[in-house]
One Martini backbone bead per residue (centre of mass of N, CA, C, O) as a GRO file, in nm:
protein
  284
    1UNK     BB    1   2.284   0.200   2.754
    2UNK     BB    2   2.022   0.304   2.652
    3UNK     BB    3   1.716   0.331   2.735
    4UNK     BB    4   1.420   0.208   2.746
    5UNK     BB    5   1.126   0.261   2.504
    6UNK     BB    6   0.831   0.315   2.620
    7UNK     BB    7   0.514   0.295   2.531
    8UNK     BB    8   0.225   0.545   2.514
    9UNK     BB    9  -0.088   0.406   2.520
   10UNK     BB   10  -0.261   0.653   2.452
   11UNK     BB   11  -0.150   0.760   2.191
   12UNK     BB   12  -0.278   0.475   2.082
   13UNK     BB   13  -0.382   0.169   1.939
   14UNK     BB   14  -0.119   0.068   1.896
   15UNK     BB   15   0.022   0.111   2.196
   16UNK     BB   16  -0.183  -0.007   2.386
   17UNK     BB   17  -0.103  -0.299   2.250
   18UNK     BB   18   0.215  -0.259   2.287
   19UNK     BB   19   0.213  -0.231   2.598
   20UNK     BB   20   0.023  -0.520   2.630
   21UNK     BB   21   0.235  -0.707   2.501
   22UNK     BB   22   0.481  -0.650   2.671
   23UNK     BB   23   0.337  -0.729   2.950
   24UNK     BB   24   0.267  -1.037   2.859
   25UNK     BB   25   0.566  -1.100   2.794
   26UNK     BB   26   0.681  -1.036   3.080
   27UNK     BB   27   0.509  -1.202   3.259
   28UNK     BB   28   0.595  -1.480   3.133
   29UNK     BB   29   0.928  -1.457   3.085
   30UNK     BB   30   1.000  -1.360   2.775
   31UNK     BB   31   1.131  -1.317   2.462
   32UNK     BB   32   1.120  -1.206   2.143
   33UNK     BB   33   1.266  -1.482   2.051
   34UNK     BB   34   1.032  -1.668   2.208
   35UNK     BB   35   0.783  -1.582   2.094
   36UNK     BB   36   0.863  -1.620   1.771
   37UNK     BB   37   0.851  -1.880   1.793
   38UNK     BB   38   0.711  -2.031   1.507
   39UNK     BB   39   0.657  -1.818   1.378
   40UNK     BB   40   0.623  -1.600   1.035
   41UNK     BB   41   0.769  -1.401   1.236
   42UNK     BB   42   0.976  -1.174   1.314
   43UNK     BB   43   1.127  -0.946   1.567
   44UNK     BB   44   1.080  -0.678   1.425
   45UNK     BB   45   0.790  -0.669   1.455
   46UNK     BB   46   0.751  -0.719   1.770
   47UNK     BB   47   0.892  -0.469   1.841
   48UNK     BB   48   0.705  -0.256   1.649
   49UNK     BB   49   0.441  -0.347   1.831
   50UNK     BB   50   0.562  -0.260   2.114
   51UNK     BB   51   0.586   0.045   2.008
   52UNK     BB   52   0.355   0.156   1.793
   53UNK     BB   53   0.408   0.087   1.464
   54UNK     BB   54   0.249  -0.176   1.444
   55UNK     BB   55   0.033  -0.379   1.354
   56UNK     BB   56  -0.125  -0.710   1.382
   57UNK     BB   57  -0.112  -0.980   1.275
   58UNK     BB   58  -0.363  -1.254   1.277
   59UNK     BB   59  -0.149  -1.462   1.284
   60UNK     BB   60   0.025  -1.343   1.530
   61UNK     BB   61  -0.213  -1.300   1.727
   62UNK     BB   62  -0.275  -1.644   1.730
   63UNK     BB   63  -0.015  -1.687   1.842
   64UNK     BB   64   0.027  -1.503   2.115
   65UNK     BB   65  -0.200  -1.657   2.223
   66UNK     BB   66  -0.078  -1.924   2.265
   67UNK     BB   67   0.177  -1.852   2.423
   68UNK     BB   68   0.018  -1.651   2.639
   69UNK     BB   69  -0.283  -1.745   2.749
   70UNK     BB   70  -0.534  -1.498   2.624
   71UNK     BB   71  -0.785  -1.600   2.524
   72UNK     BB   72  -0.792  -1.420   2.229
   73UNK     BB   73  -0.725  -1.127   2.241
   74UNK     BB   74  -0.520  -1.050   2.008
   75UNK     BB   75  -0.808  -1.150   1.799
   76UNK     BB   76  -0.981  -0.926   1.849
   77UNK     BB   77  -0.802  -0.690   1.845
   78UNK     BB   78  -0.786  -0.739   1.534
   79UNK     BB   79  -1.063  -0.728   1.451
   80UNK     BB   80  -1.155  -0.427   1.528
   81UNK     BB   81  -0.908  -0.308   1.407
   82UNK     BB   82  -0.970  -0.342   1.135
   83UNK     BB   83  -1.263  -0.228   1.128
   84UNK     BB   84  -1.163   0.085   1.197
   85UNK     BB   85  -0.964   0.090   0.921
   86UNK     BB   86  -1.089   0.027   0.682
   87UNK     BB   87  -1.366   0.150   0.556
   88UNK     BB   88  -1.324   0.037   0.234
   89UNK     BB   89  -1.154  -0.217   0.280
   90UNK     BB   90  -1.033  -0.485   0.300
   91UNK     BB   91  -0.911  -0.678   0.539
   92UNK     BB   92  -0.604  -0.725   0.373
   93UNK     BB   93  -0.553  -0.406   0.365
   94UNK     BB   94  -0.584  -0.281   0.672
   95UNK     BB   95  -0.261  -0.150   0.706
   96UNK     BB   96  -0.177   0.029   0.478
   97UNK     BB   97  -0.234   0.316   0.514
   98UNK     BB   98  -0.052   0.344   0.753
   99UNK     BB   99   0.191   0.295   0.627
  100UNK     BB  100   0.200   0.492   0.360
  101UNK     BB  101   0.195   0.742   0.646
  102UNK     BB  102   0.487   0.621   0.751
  103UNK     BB  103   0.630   0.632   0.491
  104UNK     BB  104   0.928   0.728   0.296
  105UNK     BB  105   0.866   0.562   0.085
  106UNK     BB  106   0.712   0.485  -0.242
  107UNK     BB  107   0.721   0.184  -0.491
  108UNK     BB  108   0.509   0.160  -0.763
  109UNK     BB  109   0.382  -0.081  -0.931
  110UNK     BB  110   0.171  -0.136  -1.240
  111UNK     BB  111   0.017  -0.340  -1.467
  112UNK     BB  112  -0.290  -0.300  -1.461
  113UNK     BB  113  -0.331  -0.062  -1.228
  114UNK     BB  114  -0.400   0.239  -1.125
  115UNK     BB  115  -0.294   0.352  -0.824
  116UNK     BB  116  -0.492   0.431  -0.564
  117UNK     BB  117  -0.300   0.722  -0.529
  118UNK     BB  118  -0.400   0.828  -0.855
  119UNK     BB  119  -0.722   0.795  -0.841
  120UNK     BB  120  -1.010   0.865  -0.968
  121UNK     BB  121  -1.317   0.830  -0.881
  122UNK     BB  122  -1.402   0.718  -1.125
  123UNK     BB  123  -1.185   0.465  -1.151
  124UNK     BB  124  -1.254   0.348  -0.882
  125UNK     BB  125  -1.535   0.264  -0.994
  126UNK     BB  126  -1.487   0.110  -1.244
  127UNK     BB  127  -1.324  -0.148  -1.089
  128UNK     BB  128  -1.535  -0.220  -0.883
  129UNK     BB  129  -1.752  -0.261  -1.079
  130UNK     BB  130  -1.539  -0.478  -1.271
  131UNK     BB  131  -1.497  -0.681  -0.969
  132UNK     BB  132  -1.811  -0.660  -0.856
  133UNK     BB  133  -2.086  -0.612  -1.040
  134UNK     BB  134  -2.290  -0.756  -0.785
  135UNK     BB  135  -2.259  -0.548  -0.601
  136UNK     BB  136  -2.302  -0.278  -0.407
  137UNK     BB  137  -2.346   0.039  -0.434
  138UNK     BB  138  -2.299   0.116  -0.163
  139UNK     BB  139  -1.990  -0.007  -0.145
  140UNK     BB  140  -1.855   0.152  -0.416
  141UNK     BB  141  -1.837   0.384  -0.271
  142UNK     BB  142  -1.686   0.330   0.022
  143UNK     BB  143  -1.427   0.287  -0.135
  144UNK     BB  144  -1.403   0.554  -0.264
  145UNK     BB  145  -1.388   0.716   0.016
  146UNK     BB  146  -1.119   0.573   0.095
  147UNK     BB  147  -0.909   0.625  -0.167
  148UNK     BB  148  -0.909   0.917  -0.128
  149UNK     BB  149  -0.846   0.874   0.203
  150UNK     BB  150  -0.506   0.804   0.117
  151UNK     BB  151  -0.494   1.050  -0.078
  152UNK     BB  152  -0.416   1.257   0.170
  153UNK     BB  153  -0.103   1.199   0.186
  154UNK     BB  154  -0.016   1.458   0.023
  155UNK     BB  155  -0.119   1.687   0.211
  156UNK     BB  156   0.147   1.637   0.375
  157UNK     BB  157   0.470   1.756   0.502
  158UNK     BB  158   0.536   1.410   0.541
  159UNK     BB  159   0.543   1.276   0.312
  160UNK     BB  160   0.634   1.077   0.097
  161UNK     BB  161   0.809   0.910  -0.178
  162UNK     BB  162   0.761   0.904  -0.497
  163UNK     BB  163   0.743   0.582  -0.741
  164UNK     BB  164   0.612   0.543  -1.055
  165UNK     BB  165   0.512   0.237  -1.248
  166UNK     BB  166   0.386   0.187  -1.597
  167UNK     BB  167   0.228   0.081  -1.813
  168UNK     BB  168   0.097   0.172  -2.128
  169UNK     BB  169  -0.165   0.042  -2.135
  170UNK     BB  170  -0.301   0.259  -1.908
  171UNK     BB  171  -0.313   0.502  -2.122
  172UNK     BB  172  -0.429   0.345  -2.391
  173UNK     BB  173  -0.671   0.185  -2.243
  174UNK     BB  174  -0.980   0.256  -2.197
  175UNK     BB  175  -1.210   0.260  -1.939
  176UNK     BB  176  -1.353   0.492  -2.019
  177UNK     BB  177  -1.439   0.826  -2.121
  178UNK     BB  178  -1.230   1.036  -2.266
  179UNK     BB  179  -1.275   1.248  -2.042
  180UNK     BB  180  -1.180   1.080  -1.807
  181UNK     BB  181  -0.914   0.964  -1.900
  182UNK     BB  182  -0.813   1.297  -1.881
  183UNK     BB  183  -0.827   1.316  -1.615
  184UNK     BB  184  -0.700   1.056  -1.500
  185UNK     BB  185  -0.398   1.211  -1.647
  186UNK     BB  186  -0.411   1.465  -1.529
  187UNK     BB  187  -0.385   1.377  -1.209
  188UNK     BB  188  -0.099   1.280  -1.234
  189UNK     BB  189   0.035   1.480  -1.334
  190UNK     BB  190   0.008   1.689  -1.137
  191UNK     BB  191   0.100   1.544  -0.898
  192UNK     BB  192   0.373   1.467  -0.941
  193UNK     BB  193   0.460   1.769  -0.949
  194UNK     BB  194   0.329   1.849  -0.637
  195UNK     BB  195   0.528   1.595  -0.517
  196UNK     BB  196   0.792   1.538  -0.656
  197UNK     BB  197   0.818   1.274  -0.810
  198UNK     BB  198   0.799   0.987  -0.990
  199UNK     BB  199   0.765   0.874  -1.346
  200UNK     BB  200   0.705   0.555  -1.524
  201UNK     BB  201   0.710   0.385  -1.877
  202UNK     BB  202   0.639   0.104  -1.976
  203UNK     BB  203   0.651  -0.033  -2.300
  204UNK     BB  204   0.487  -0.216  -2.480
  205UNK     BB  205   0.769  -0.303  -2.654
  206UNK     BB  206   0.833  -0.460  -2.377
  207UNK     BB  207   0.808  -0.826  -2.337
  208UNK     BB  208   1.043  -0.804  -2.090
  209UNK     BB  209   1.033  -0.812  -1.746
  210UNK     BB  210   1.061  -0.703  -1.415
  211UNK     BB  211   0.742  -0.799  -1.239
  212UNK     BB  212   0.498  -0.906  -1.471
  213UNK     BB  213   0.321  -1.080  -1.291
  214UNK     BB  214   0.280  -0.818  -1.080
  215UNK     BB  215   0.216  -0.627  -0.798
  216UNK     BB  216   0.424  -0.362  -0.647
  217UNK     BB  217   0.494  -0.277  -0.324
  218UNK     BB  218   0.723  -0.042  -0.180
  219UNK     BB  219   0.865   0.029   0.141
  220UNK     BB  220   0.998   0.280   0.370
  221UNK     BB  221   1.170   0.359   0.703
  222UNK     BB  222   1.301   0.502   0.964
  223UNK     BB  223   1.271   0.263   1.188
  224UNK     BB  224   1.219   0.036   1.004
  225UNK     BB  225   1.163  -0.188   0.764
  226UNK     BB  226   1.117  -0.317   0.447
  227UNK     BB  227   0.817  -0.342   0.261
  228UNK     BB  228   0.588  -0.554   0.056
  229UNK     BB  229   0.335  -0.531  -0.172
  230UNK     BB  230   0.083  -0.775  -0.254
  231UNK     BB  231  -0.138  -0.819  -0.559
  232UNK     BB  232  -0.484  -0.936  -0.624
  233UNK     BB  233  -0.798  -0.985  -0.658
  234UNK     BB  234  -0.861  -1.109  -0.364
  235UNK     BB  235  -0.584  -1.057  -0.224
  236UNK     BB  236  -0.326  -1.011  -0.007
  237UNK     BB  237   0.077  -0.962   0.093
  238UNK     BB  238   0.272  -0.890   0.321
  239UNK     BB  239   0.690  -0.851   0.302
  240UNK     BB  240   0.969  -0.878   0.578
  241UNK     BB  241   1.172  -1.054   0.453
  242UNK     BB  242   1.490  -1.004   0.369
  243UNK     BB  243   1.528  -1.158   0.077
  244UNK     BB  244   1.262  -1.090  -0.048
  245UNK     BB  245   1.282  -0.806  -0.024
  246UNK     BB  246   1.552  -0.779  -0.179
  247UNK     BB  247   1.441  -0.890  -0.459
  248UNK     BB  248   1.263  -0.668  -0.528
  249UNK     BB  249   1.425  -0.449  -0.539
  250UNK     BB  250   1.588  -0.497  -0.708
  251UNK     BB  251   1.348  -0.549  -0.961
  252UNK     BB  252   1.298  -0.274  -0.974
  253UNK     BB  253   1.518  -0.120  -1.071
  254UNK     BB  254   1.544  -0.289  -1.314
  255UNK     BB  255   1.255  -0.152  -1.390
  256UNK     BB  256   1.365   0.123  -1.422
  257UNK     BB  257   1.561   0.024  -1.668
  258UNK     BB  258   1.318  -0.034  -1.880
  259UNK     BB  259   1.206   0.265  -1.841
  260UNK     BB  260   1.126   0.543  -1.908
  261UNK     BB  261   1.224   0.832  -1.873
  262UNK     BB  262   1.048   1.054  -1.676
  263UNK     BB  263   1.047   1.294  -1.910
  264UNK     BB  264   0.901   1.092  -2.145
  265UNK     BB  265   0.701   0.980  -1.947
  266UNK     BB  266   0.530   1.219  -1.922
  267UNK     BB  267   0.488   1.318  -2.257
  268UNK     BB  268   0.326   1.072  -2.293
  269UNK     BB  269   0.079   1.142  -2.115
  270UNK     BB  270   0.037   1.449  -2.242
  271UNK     BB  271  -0.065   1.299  -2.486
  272UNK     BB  272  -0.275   1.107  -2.388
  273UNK     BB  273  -0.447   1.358  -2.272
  274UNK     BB  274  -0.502   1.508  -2.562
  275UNK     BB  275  -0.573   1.317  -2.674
  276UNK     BB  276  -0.886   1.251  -2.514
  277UNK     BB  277  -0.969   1.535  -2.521
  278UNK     BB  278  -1.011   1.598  -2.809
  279UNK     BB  279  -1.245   1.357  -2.806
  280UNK     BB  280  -1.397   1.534  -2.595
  281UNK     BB  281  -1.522   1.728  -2.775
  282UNK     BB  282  -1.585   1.592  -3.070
  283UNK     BB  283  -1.867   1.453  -2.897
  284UNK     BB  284  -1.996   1.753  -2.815
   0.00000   0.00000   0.00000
């Protein structure tokens, strides 16, 4: 049996405390499977906490406190590392950032709104805005400067491989103006060429298939399970249980056979932002 892989604190602050969690799970008496008992996380998570590889959810964080008679400790620092990951994003998004900069596959479905890794500032400004009218402009700038900084993951040569699928309707009913709609249909483009991506059109003309109800990322990791991630207008919720994990990858397969294929839909995408480009000039 290889040595086991003891995780290096300084490495990082989730490796700190994942071998802070090792630490005190080994002196409580306990095993990986022992801990896990009663929480609605797997054991794969724990061990994956415990490398440095993945942050501790709330829920878990909870758990542990109490198995562990840790006084709150990792209730705290979940609570602290979500803030300093934050920055711009809500609470329960603050794991996305650092897994979609480990994954090694991303594939995005869109059916609401364009992903916020393809989003330009004015997309951006524009859904904050229309989705809490009430905020604070500053809070609105603050969203936009985190998902601009979510997409520099593009930049990097260890990049994830990107799929993403969208329905027909988010590039034909304008949320901007015209100038802007070109811009972030030009900017879809561009990305997905330069990170040779791929990216599927849902036709409006398709009234059922698989995934109509929500938004879903699926994720793959080198050494981790993959992971599911779901969102509403204000909550989301990782899924890493494996058979609802499988369910998802099968529908998603399933949602890439009813869309468009690759080349068609690039196509589309370059004539709808021929008409945007068009109308802003006339209007110029």
């Amino acid at each position: 049996m290889p040595p086991r892989k003891d995780p290096d604190p300084s490495a990082s602050v989730q490796s700190f405390y994942g071998a802070e969690l090792r630490y005190r799970r080994e002196k409580a008496g306990l095993t990986l499977e022992q801990l896990a008992e009663g929480a609605f996380r797997g054991i794969s998570l724990l061990s994956q906490i415990e490398r440095g590889e993945r942050g501790m959810p709330m829920d878990l964080a909870i758990h542990v406190d109490q198995k562990l008679n840790t006084d709150g400790f990792f209730q705290r620092r979940c609570e602290d590392a979500a803030k300093a990951r934050r920055s711009g994003h809500p609470s329960y998004f603050a794991d996305i950032p650092d897994l979609e900069k480990q994954a090694t596959t991303i594939e995005d479905w869109a059916p609401f709104v364009i992903p916020g890794l393809m989003q330009t500032r004015a997309y951006m400004r524009k859904l904050c805005e229309t989705a809490k009218p009430w905020g604070d402009p500053a809070d609105v700038e603050e969203k936009a400067r985190a998902r601009l900084k979510r997409a520099e993951i593009w930049k990097s040569k260890e990049r994830p491989y990107y799929w993403a699928i969208l329905r027909e309707e988010l590039i034909r009913k304008p949320v901007l103006p015209s100038a802007g709609m070109a811009e972030q249909l030009e900017h879809i483009l561009n990305l997905i060429h330069s990170i040779r991506g791929v990216l599927q059109i849902v036709p409006a003309t398709t009234a059922f298939h698989p995934l109509m109800h929500g938004l879903a990322k699926v994720m793959t990791f080198s050494d981790a399970p993959p992971l599911v991630w779901i969102e509403s207008e204000f909550s989301g919720q990782s899924i890493d249980f494996p058979p609802l994990v499988t369910d998802y990858r099968k529908s998603y397969d399933l949602l890439r056979a009813a869309a468009l294929p690759p080349e068609a839909s690039l196509a589309m995408v370059e004539e709808a932002a021929r008409g945007y480009r068009d109308e802003a000039q006339q209007q110029d």
